[in-house]
C-alpha positions as CSV (number, residue, x, y, z in Angstrom):
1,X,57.3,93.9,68.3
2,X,60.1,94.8,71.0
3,X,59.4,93.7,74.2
4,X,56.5,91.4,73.7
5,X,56.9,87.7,72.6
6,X,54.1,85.3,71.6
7,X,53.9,81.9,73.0
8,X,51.3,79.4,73.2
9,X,48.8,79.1,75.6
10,X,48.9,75.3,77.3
11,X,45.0,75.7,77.7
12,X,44.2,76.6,74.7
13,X,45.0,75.0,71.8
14,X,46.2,76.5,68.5
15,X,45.8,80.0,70.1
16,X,48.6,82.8,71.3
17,X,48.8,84.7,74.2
18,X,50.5,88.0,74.9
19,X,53.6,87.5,77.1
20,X,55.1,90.9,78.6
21,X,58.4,91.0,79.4
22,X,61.1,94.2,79.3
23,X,63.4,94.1,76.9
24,X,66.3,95.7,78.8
25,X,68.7,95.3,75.7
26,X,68.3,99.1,74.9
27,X,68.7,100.2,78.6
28,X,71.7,98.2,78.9
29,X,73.5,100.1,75.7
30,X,72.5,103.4,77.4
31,X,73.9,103.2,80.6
32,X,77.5,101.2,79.0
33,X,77.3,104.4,76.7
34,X,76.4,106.7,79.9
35,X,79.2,104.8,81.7
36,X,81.8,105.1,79.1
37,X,81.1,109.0,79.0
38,X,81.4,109.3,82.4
39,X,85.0,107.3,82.7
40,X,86.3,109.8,80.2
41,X,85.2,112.7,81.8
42,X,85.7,112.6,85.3
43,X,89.8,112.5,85.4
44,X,88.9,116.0,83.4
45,X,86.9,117.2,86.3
46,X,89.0,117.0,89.1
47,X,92.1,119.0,89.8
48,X,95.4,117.6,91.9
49,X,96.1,121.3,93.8
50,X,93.8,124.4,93.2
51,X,96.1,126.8,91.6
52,X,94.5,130.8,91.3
53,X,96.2,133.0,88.7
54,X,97.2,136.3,90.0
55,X,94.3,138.1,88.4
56,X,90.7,137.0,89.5
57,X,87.5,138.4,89.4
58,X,85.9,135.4,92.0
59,X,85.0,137.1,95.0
60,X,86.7,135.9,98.5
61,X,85.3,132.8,100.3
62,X,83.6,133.2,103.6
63,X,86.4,131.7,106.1
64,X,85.5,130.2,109.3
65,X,88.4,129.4,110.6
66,X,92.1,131.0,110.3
67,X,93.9,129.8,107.3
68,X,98.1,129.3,107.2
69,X,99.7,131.6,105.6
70,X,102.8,131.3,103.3
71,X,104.9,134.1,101.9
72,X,107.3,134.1,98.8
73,X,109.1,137.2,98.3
74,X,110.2,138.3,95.2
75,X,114.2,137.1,96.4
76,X,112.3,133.4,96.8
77,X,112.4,134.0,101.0
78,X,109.8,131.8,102.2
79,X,108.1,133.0,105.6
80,X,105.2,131.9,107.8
81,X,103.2,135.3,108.9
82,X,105.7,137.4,109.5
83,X,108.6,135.1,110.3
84,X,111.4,134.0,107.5
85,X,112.1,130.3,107.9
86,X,114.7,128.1,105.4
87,X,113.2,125.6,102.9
88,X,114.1,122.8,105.2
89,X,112.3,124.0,108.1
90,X,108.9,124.9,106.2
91,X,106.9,121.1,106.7
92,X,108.2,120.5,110.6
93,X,106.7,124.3,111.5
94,X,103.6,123.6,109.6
95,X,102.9,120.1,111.2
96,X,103.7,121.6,114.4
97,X,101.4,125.6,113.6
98,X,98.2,122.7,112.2
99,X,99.1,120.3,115.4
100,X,99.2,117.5,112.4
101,X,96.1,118.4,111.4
102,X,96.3,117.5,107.6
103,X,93.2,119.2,106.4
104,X,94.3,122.5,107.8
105,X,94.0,125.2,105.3
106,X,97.2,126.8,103.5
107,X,97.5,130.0,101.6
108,X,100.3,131.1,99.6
109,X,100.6,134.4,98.7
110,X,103.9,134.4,96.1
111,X,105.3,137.1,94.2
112,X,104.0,138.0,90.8
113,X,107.5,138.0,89.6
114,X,108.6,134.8,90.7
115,X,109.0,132.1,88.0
116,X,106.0,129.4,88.5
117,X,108.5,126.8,89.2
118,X,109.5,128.1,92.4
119,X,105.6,128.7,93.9
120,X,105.3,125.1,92.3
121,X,108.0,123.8,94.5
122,X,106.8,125.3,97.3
123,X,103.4,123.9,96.5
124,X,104.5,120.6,95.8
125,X,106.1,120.0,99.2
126,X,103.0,121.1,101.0
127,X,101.4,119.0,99.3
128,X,103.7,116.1,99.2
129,X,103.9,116.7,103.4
130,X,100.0,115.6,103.4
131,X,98.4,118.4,103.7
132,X,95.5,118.7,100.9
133,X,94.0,122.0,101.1
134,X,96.4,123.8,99.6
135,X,95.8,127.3,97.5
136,X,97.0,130.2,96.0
137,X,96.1,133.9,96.9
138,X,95.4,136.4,94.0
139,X,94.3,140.0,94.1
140,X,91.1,141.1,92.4
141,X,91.6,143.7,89.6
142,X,91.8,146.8,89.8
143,X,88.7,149.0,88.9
């Protein structure tokens, strides 16, 4: 029987008694098993920097505040709105445009014809700067 043992009674003599107790063996194996599943599939869930290919169909998130915006021309110039700034000068102007807020949001729209290595690298030192909400723009298809 699982999960019920027979001992004698101390009153009676000669006679058994029903002792319940849980068997929490089988429980134990499903939550290891449970456990283990889990440890393998969470590193698959979660994503370093949200990257959007240039084609999506996802509609436009409701935006309560103004995000950053980052522009790669197709010659690799970088700008902030509307002003062209060197490579070296991109993380200074963006601590200084977010007042070091690190959670500020940051869009970068880059050039379908740039290779992926150089949105990447722009990406990357945003990133690598602290500042962890970091995506890519996309336009939807066209109809």
């Amino acid at each position: 029987m699982m999960g019920v043992s027979l001992h004698r009674g101390s009153s009676r003599k000669g006679r058994y008694r029903r002792m319940s107790e849980i068997n929490v063996t089988p429980f134990v194996d499903v939550m290891l098993v449970l456990l283990i599943v889990f440890m393998v599939t969470a590193p698959l869930l979660t994503v370093g920097v949200p990257v959007d290919l240039p084609q999506a169909t996802a509609q436009p998130l409701p935006e309560d505040d103004r995000p950053l915006e980052i522009t790669l021309d197709q010659n690799s110039a970088i700008f902030i709105g509307d002003t062209e700034i060197k490579v070296a000068e991109l993380i200074p102007r963006l601590r200084a445009i977010a007042n070091n807020r690190m959670d500020a949001r940051i869009y970068i729209r880059g050039d379908q014809s740039l290779p992926y290595g150089t949105v990447m690298e722009v990406m990357g030192l945003i990133n690598g700067a602290g500042f962890t909400k970091v995506a890519l723009v996309t336009e939807q298809p066209r109809r």
